[in-house]
TIVO-2410 file (N, C-alpha, C; in nm, 3 decimals):
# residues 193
REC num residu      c1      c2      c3 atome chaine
REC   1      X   9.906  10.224   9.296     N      A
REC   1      X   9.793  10.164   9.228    CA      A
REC   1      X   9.721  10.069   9.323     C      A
REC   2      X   9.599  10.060   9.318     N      A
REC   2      X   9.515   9.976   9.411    CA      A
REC   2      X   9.430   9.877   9.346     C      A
REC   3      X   9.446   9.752   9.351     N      A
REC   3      X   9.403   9.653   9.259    CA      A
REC   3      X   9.324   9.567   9.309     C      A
REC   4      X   9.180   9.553   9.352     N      A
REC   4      X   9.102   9.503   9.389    CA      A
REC   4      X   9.099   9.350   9.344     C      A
REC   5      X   9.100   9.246   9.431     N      A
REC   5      X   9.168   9.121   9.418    CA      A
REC   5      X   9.013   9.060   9.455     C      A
REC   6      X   8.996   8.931   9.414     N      A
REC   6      X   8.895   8.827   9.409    CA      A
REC   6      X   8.878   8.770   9.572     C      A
REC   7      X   8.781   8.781   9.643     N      A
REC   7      X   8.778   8.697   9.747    CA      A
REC   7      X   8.705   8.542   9.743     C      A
REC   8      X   8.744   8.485   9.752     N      A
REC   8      X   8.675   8.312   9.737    CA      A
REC   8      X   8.611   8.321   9.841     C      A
REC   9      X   8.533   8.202   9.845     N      A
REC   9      X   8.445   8.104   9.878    CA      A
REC   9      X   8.292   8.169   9.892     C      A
REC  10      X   8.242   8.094   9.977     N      A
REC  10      X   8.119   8.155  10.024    CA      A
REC  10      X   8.062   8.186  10.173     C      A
REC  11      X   7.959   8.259  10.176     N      A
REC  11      X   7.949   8.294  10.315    CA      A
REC  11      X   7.895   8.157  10.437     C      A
REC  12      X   7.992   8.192  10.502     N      A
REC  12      X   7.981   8.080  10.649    CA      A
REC  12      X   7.970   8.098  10.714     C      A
REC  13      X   7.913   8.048  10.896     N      A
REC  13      X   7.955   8.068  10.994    CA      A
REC  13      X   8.084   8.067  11.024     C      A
REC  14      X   8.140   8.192  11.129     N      A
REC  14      X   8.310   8.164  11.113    CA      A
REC  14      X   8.353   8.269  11.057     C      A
REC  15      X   8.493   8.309  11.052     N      A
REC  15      X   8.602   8.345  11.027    CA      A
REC  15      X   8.600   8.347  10.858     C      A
REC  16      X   8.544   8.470  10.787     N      A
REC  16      X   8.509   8.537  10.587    CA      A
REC  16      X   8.629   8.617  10.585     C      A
REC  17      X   8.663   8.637  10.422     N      A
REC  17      X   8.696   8.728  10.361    CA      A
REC  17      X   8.605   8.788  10.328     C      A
REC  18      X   8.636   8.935  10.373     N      A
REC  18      X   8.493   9.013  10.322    CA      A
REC  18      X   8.582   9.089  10.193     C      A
REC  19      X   8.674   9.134  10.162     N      A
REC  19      X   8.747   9.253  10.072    CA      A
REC  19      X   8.862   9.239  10.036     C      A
REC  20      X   8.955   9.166   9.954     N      A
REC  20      X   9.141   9.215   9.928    CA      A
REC  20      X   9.106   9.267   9.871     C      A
REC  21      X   9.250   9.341   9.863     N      A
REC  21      X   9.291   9.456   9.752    CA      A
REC  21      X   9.495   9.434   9.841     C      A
REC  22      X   9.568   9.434   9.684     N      A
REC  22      X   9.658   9.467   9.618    CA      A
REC  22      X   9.699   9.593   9.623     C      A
REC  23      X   9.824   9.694   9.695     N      A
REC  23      X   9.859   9.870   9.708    CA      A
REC  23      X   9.980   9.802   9.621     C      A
REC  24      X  10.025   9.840   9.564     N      A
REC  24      X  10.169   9.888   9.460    CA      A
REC  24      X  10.223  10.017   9.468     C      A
REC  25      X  10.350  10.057   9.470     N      A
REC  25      X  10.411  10.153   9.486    CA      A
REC  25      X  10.474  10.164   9.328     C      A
REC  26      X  10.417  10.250   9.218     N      A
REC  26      X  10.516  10.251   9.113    CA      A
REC  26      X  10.642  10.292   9.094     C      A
REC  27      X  10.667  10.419   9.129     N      A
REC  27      X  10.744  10.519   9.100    CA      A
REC  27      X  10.868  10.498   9.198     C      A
REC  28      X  10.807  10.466   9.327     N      A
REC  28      X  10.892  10.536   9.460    CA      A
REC  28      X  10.814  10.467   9.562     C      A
REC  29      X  10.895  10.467   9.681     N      A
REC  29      X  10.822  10.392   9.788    CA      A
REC  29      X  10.735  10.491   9.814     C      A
REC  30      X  10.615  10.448   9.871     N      A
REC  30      X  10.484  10.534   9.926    CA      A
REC  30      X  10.454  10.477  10.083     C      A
REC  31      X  10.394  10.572  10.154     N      A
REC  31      X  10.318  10.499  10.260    CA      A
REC  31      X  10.188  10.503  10.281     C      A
REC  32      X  10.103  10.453  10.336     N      A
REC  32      X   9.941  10.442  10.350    CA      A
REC  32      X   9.951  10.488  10.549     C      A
REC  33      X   9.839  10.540  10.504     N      A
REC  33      X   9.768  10.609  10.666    CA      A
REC  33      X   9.689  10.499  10.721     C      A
REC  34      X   9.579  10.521  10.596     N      A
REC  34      X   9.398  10.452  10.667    CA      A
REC  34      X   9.370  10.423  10.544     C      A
REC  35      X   9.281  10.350  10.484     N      A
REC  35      X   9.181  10.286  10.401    CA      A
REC  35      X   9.057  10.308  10.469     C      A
REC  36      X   8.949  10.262  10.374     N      A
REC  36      X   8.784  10.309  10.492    CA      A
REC  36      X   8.703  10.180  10.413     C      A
REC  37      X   8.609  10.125  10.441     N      A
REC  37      X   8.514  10.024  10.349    CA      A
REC  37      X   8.409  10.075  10.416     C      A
REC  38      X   8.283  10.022  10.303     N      A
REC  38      X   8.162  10.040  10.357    CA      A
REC  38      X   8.109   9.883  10.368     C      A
REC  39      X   8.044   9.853  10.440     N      A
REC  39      X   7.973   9.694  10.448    CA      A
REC  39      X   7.839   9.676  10.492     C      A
REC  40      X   7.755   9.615  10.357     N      A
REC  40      X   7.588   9.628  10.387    CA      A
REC  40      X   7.608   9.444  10.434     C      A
REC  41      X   7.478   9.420  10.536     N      A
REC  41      X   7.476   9.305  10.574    CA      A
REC  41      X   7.323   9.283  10.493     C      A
REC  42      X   7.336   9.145  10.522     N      A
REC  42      X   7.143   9.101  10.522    CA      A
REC  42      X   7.104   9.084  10.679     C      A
REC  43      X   7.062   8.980  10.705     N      A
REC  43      X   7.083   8.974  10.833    CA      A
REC  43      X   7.144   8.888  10.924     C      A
REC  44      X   7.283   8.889  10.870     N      A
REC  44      X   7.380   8.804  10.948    CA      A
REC  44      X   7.445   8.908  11.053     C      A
REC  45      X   7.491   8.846  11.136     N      A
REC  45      X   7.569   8.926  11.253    CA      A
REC  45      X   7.738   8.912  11.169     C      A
REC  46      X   7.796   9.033  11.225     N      A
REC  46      X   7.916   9.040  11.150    CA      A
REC  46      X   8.003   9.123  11.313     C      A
REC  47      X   8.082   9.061  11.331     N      A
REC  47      X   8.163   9.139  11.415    CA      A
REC  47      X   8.369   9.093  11.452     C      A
REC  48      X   8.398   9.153  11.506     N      A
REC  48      X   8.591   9.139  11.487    CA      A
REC  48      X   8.596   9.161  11.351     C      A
REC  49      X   8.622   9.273  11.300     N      A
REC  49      X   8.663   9.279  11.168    CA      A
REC  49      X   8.819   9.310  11.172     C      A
REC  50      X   8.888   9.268  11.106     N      A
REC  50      X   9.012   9.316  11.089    CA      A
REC  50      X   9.078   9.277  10.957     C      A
REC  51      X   9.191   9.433  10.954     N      A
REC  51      X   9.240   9.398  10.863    CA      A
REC  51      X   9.430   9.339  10.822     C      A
REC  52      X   9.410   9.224  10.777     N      A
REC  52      X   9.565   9.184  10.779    CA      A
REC  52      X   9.663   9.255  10.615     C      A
REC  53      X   9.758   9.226  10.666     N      A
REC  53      X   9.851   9.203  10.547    CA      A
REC  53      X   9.892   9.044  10.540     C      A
REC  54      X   9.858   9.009  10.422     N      A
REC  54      X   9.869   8.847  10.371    CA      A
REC  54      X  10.002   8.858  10.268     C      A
REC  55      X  10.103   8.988  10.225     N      A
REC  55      X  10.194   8.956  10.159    CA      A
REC  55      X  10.257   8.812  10.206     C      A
REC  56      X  10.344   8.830  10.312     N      A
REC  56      X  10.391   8.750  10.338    CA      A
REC  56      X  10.391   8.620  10.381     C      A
REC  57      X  10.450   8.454  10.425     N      A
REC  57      X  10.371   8.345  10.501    CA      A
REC  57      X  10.304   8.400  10.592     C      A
REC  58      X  10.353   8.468  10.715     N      A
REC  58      X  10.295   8.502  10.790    CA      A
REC  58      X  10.190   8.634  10.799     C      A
REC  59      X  10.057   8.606  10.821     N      A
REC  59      X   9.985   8.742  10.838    CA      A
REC  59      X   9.969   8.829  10.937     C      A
REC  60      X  10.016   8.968  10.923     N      A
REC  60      X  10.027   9.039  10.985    CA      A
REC  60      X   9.859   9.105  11.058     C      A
REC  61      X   9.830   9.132  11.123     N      A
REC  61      X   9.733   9.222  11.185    CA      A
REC  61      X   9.758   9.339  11.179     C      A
REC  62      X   9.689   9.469  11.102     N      A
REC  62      X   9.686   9.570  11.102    CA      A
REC  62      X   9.616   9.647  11.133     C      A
REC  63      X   9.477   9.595  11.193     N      A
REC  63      X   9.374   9.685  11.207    CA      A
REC  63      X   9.279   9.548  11.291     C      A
REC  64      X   9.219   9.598  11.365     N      A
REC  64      X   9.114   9.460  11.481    CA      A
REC  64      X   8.970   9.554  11.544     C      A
REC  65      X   8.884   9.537  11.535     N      A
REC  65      X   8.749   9.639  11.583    CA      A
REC  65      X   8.643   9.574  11.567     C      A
REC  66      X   8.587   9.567  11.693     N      A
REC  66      X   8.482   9.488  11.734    CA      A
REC  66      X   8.335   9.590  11.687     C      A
REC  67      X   8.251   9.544  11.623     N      A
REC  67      X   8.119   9.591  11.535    CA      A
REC  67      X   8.085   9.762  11.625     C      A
REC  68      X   8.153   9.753  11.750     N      A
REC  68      X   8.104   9.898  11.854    CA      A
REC  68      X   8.181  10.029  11.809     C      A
REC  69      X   8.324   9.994  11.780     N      A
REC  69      X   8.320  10.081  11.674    CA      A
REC  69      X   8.301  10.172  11.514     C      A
REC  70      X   8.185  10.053  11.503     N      A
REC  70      X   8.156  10.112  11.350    CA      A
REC  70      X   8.110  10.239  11.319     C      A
REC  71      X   8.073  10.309  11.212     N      A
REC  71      X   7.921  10.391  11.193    CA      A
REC  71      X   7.825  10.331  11.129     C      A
REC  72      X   7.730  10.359  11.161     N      A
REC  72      X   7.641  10.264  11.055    CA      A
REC  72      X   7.557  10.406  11.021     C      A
REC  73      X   7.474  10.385  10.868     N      A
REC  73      X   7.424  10.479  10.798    CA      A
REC  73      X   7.346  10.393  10.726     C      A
REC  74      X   7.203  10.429  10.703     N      A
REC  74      X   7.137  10.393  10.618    CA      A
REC  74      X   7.143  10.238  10.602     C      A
REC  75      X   7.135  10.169  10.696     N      A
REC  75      X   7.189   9.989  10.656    CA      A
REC  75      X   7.353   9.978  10.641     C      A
REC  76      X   7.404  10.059  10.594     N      A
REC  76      X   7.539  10.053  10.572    CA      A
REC  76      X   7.676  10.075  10.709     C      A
REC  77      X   7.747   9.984  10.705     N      A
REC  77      X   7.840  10.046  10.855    CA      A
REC  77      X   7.995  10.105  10.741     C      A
REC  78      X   8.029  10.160  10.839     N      A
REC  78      X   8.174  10.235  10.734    CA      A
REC  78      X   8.272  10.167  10.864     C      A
REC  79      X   8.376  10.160  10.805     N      A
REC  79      X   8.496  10.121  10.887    CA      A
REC  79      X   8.619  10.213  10.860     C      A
REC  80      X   8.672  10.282  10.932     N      A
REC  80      X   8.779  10.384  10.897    CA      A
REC  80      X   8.911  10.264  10.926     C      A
REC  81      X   8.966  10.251  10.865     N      A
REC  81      X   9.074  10.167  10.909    CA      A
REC  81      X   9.218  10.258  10.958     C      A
REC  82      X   9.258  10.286  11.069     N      A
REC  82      X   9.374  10.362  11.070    CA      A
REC  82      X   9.498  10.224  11.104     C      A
REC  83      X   9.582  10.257  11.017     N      A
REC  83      X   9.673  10.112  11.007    CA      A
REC  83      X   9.784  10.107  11.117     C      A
REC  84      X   9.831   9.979  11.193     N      A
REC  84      X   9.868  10.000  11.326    CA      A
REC  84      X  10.023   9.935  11.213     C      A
REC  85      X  10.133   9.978  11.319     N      A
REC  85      X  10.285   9.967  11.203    CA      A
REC  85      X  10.321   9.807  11.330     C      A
REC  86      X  10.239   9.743  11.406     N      A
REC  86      X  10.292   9.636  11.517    CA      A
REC  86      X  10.347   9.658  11.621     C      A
REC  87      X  10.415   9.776  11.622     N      A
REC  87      X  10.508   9.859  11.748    CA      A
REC  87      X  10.392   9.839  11.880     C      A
REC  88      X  10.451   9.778  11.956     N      A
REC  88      X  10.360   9.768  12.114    CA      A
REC  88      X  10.389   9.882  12.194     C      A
REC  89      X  10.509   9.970  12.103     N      A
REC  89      X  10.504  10.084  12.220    CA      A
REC  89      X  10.463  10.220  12.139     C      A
REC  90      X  10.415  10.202  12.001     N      A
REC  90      X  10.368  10.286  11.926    CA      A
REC  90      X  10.218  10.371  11.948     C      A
REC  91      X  10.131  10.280  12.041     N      A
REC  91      X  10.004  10.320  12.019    CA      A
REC  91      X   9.885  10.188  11.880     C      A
REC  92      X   9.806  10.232  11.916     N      A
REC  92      X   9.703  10.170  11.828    CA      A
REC  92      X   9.630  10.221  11.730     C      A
REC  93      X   9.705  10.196  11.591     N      A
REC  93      X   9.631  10.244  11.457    CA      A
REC  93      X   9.707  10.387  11.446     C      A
REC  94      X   9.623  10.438  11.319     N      A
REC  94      X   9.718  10.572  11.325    CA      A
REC  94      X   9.880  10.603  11.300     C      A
REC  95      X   9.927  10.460  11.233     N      A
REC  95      X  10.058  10.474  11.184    CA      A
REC  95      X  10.068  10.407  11.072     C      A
REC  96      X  10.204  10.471  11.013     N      A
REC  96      X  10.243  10.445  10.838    CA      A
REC  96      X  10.255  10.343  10.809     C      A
REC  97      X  10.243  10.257  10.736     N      A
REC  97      X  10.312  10.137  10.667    CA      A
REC  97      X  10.354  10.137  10.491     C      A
REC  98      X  10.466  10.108  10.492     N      A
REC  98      X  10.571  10.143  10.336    CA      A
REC  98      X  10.545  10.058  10.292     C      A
REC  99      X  10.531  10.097  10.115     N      A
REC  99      X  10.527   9.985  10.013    CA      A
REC  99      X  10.633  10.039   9.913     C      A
REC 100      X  10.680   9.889   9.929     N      A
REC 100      X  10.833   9.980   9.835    CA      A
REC 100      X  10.844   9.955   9.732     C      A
REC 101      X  10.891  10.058   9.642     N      A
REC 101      X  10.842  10.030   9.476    CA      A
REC 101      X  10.854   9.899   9.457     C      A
REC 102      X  10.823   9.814   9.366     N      A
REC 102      X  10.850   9.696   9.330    CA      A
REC 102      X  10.829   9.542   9.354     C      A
REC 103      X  10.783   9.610   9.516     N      A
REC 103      X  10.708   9.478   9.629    CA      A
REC 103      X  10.562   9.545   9.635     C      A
REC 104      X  10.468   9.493   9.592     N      A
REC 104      X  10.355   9.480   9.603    CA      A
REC 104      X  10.270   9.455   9.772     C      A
REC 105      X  10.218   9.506   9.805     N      A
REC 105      X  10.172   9.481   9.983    CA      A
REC 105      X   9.983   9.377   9.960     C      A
REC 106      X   9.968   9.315   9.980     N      A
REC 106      X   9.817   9.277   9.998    CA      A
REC 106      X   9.772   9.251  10.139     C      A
REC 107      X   9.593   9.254  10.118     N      A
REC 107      X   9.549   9.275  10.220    CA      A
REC 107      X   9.441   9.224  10.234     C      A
REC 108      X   9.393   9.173  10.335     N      A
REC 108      X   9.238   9.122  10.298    CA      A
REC 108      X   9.228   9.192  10.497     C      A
REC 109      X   9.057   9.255  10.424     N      A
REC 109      X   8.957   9.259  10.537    CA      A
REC 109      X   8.881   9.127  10.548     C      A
REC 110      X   8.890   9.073  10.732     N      A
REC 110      X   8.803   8.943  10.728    CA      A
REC 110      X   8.699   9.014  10.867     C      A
REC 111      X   8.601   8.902  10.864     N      A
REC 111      X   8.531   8.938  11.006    CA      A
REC 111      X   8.448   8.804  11.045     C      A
REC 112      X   8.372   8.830  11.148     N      A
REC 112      X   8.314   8.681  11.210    CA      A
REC 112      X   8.216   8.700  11.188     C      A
REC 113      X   8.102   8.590  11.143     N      A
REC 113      X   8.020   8.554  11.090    CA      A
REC 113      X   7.959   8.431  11.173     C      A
REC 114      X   7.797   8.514  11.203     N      A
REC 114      X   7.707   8.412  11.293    CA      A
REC 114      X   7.596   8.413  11.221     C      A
REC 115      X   7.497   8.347  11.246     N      A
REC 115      X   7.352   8.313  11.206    CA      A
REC 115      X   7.365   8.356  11.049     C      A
REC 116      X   7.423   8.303  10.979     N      A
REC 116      X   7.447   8.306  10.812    CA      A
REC 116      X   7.302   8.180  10.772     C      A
REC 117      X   7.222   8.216  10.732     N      A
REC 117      X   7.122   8.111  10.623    CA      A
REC 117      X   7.106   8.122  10.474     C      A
REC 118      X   7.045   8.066  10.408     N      A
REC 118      X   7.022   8.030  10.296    CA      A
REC 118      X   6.950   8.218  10.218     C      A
REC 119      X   7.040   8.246  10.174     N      A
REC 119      X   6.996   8.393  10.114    CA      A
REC 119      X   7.078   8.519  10.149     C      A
REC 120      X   7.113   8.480  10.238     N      A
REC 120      X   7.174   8.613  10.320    CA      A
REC 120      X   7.371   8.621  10.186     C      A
REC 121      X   7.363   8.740  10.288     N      A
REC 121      X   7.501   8.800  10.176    CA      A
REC 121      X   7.570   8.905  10.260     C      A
REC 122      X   7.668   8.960  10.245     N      A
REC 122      X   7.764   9.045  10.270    CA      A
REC 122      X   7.863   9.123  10.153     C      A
REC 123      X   7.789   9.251  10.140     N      A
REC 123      X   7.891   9.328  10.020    CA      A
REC 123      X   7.970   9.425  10.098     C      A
REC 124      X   8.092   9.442  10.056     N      A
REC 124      X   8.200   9.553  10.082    CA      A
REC 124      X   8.244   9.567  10.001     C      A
REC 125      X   8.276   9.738   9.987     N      A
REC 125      X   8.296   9.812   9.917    CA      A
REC 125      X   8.429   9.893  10.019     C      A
REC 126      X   8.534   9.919   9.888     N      A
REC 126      X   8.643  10.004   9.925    CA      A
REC 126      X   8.637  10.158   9.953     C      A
REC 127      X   8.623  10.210  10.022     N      A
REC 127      X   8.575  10.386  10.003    CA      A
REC 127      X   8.684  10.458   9.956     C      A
REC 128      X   8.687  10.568   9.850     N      A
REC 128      X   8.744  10.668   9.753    CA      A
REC 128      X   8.714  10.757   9.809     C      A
REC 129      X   8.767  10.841   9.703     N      A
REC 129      X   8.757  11.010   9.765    CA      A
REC 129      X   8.729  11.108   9.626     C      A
REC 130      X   8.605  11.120   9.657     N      A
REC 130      X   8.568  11.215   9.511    CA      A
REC 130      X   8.644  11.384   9.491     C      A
REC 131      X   8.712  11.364   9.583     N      A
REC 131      X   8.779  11.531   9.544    CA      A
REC 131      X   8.903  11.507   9.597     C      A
REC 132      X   8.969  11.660   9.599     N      A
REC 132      X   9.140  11.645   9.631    CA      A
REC 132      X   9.129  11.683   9.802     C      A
REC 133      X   9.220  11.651   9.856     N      A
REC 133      X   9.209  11.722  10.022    CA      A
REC 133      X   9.228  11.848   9.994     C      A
REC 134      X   9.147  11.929  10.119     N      A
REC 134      X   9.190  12.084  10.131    CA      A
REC 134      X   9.075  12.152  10.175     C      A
REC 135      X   8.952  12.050  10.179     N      A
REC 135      X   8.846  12.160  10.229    CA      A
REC 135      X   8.842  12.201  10.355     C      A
REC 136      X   8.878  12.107  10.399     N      A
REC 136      X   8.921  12.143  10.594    CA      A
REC 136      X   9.032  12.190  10.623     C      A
REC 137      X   9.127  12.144  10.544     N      A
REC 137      X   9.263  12.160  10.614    CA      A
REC 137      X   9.363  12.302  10.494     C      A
REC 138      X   9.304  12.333  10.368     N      A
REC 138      X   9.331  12.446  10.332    CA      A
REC 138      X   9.454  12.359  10.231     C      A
REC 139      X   9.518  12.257  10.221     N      A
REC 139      X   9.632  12.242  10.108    CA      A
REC 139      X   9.609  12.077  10.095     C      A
REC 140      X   9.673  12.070   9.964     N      A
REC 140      X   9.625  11.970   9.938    CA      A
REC 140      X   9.707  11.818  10.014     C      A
REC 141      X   9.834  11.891  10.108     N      A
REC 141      X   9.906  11.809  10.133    CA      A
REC 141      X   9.926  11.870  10.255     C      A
REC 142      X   9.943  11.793  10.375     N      A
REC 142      X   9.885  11.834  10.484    CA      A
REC 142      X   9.940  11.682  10.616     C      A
REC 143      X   9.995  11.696  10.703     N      A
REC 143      X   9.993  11.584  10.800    CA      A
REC 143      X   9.888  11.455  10.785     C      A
REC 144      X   9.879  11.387  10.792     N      A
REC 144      X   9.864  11.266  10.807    CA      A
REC 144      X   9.664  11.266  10.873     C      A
REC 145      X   9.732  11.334  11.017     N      A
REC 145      X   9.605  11.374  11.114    CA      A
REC 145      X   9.491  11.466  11.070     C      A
REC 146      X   9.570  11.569  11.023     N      A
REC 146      X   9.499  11.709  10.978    CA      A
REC 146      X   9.384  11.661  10.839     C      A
REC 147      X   9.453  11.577  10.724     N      A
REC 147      X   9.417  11.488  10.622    CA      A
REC 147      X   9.291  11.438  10.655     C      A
REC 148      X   9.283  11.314  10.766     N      A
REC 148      X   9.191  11.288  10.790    CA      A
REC 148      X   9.075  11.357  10.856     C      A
REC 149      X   9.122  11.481  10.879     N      A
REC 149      X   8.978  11.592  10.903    CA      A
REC 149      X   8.929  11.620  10.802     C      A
REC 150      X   8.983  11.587  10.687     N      A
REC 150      X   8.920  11.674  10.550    CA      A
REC 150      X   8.771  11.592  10.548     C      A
REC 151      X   8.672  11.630  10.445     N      A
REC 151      X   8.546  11.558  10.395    CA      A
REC 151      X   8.608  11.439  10.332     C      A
REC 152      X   8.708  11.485  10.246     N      A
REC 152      X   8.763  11.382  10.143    CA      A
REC 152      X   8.869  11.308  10.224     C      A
REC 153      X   8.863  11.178  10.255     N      A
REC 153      X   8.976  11.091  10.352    CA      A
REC 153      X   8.955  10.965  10.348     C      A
REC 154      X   8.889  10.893  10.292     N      A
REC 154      X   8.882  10.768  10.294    CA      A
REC 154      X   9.023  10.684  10.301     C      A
REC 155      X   9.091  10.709  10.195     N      A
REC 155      X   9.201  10.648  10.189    CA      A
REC 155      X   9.340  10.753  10.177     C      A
REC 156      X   9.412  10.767  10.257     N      A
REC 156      X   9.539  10.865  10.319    CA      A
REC 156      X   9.683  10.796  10.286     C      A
REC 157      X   9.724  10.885  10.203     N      A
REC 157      X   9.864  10.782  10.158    CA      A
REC 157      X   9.987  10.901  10.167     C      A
REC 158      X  10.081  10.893  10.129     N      A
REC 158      X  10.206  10.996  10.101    CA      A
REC 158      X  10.319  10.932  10.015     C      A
REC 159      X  10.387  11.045   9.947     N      A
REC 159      X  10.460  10.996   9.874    CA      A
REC 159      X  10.594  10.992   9.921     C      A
REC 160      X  10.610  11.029  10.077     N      A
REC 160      X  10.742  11.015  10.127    CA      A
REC 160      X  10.832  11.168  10.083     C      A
REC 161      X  10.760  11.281  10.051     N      A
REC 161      X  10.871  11.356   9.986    CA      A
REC 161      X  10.903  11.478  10.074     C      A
REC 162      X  10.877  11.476  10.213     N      A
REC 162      X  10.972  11.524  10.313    CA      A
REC 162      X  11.093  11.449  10.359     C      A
REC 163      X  11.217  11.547  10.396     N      A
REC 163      X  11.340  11.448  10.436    CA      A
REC 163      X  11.340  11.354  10.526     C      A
REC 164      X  11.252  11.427  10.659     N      A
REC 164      X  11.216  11.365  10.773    CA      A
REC 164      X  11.109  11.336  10.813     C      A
REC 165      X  11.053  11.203  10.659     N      A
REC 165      X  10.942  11.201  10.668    CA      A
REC 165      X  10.892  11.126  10.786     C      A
REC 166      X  10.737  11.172  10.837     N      A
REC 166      X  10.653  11.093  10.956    CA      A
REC 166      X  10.525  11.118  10.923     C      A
REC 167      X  10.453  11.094  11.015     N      A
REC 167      X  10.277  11.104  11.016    CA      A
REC 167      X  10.276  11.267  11.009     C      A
REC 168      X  10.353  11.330  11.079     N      A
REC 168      X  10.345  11.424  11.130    CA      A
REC 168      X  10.391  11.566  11.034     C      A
REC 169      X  10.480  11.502  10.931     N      A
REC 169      X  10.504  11.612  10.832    CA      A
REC 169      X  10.418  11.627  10.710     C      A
REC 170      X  10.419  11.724  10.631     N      A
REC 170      X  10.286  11.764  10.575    CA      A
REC 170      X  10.325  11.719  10.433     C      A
REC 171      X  10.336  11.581  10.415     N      A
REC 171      X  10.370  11.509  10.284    CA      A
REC 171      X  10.265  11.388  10.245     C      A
REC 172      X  10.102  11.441  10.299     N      A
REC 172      X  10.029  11.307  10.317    CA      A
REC 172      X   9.927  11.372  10.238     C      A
REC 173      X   9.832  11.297  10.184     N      A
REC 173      X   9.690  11.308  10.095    CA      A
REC 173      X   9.605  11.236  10.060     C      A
REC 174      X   9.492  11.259  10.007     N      A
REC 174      X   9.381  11.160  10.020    CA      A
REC 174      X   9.394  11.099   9.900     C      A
REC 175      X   9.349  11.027   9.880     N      A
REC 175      X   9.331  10.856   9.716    CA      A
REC 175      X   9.239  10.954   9.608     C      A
REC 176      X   9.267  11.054   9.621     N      A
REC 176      X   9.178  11.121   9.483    CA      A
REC 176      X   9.252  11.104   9.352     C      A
REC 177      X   9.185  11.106   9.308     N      A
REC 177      X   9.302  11.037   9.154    CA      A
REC 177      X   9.373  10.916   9.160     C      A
REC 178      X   9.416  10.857   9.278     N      A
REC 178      X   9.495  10.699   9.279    CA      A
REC 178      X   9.435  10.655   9.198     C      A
REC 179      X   9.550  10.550   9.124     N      A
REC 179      X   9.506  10.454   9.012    CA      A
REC 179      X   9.430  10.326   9.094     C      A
REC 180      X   9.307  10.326   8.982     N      A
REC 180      X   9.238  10.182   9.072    CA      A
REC 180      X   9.117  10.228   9.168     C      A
REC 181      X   9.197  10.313   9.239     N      A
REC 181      X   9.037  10.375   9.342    CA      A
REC 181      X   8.971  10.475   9.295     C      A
REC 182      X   8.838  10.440   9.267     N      A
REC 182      X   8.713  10.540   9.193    CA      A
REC 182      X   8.696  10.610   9.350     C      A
REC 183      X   8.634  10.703   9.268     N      A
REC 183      X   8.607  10.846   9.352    CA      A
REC 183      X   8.522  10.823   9.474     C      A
REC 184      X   8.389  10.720   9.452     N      A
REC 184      X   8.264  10.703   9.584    CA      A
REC 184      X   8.332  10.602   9.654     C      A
REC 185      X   8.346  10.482   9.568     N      A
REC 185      X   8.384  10.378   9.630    CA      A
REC 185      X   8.427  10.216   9.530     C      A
REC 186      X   8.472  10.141   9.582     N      A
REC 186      X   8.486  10.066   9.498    CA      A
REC 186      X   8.364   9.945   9.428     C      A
REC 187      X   8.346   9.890   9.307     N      A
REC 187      X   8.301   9.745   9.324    CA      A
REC 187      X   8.264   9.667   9.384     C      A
REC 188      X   8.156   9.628   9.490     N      A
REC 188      X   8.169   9.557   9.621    CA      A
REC 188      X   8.206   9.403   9.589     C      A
REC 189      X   8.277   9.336   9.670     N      A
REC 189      X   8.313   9.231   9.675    CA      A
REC 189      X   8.180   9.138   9.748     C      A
REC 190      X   8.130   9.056   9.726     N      A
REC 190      X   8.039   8.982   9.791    CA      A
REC 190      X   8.020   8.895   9.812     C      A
REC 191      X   7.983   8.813   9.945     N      A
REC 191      X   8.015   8.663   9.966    CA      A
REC 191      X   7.849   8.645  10.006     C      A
REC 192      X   7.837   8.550   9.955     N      A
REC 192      X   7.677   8.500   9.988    CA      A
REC 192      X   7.655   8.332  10.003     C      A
REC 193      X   7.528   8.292  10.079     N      A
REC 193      X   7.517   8.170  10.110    CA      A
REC 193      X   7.393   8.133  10.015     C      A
***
């Protein structure tokens, strides 16, 4: 379940919450791939976005990308988030992180914030997946990698139900139907000055 959580304050120069959200594992432990947001600016500069895990005292870094890797569309930039597991000898992004039934994981996307004035704003939005995976990749459950070739990928999760499960075995799928995440995208969260 994905539970879109309240971000406080208002927009500043500096170091924003642009987005939490709350992953729950009901049933069974699950793991997450990638998440994706979309983020319209006014005309503030927005750049280092990253995304932490705030479960715990300490916040973890899971994701760090400077504004050059965005897309931008129509005013809008998308952020693919591929989630890094901390391993320094793992590589960057592109690995699992477990939520185990019963422990709740949270998360907030933040980013840096310059020339903020009187009017300006920042909305983000969570990106969904209006269909099931399979248009690219032919099943609806599919590696991790292969997943994110589909149209439908915003958000890439698995339910763990290979023995030897990894990125790499074909027990992964896109947030279509997840509880909580609508199909385009989510509610935008918005901080304004």
């Amino acid at each position: 379940t994905i539970t879109k959580l309240t971000v406080g304050g208002t927009l500043s120069n500096g170091t924003v919450d642009l987005y939490k959200l709350k992953v729950t594992a009901n049933t069974a432990d699950v793991d997450v791939y990638k998440f994706a947001f979309d983020i319209t600016t006014t005309t503030v500069n927005l750049s280092d976005v990253e995304l932490l895990d705030i479960t715990e005292d300490t916040e973890e870094s899971l994701y760090s990308q400077s504004t050059s890797a965005w897309t931008s569309v129509s005013g809008a930039s998308f952020i693919n988030v591929l989630l890094d597991d901390d391993n320094p000898t793992a590589g960057v992004g592109g690995e699992l992180r477990t939520i185990s039934k019963g422990t709740p994981r949270t998360y907030v996307l933040r980013g840096t914030v310059t020339g903020a004035s009187s009017g300006d704003s920042i909305s983000t939005r969570m990106g969904g997946d209006g269909g099931p995976a399979g248009e690219a990749v032919t099943t609806i459950m599919n590696t991790a990698n292969l997943i994110d070739t589909d149209p439908y990928q915003d958000f890439i999760w698995s339910d763990r139900s290979v023995a030897s499960h990894a990125t790499t075995t074909a027990d992964w799928t896109n947030g279509y139907l997840v509880s909580g995440l609508n199909s385009a995208s989510s509610t935008p969260s918005v901080v304004a000055l």
